[in-house]
C-alpha positions in Angstrom: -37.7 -1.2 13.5 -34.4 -1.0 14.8 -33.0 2.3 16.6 -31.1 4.9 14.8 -27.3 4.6 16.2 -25.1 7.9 15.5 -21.6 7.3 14.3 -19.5 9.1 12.4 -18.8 9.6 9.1 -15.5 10.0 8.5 -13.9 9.8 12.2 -10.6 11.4 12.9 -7.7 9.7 13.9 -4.2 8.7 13.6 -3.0 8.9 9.8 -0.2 6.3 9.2 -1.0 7.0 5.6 2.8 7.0 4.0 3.2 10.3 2.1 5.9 11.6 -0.5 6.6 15.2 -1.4 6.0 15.6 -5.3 7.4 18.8 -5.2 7.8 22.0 -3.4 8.3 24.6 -6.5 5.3 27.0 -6.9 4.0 26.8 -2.8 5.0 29.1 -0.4 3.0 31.3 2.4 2.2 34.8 2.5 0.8 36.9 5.5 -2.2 38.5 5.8 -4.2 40.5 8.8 -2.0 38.3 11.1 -2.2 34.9 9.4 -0.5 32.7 7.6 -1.9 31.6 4.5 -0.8 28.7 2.0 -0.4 29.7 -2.0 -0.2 27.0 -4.6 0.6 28.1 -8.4 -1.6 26.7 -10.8 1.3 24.5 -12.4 1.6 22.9 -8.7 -1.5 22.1 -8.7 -1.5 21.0 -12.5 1.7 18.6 -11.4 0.2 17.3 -8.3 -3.2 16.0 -9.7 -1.0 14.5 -12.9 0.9 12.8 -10.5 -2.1 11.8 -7.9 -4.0 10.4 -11.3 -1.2 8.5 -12.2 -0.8 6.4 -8.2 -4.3 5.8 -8.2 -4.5 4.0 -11.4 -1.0 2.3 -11.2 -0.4 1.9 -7.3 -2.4 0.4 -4.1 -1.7 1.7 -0.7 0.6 -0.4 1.8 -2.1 -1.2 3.6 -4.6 -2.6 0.9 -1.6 -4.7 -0.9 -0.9 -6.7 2.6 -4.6 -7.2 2.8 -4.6 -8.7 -0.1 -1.1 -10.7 0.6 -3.4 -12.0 3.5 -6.3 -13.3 1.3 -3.9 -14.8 -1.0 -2.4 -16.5 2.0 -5.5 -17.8 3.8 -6.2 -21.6 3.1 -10.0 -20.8 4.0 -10.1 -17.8 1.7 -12.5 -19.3 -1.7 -11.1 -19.2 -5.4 -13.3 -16.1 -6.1 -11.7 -14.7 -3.1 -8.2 -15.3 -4.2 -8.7 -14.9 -8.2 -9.9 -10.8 -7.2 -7.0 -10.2 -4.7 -4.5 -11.9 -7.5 -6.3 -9.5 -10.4 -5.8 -6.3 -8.4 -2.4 -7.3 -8.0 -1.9 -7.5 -11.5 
């Protein structure tokens, strides 16, 4: 039986992750006991998860869209390989 090898998760790193502000109305921070604390309206919140449903469906990442430019471009890649990438493309 083989060893059990620790690693994690979800490891940090660098996020090159582009990102776009969807909007700035309804946030704003407030201080309490000494901190600084984040407050997000409900119709933020309402706007941001319309918005973040909408990319996820419609939109793949930068990185995920030249992977699959890569697999559409690799003569050794097989039909199956090339008929997904083309379909997600779609």
């Amino acid at each position: 039986m083989a060893e059990f090898a620790y690693s994690d998760l979800l490891p940090l790193g660098e996020d090159t992750t582009p990102y776009r502000l969807v909007t700035a109305e309804g946030v704003s921070t407030f201080e309490a006991d000494g901190r600084t604390f984040l407050k997000v309206d409900p119709e933020a919140l309402r706007t941001l998860a319309a918005e973040a449903m909408h990319d996820i469906s419609h939109y793949l990442r930068p990185a995920h869209l030249a992977q699959l430019r890569r697999i559409v471009d690799d003569p050794e890649a097989s039909s199956n390989d090339k008929f997904v990438a083309l379909d997600l493309l779609k």
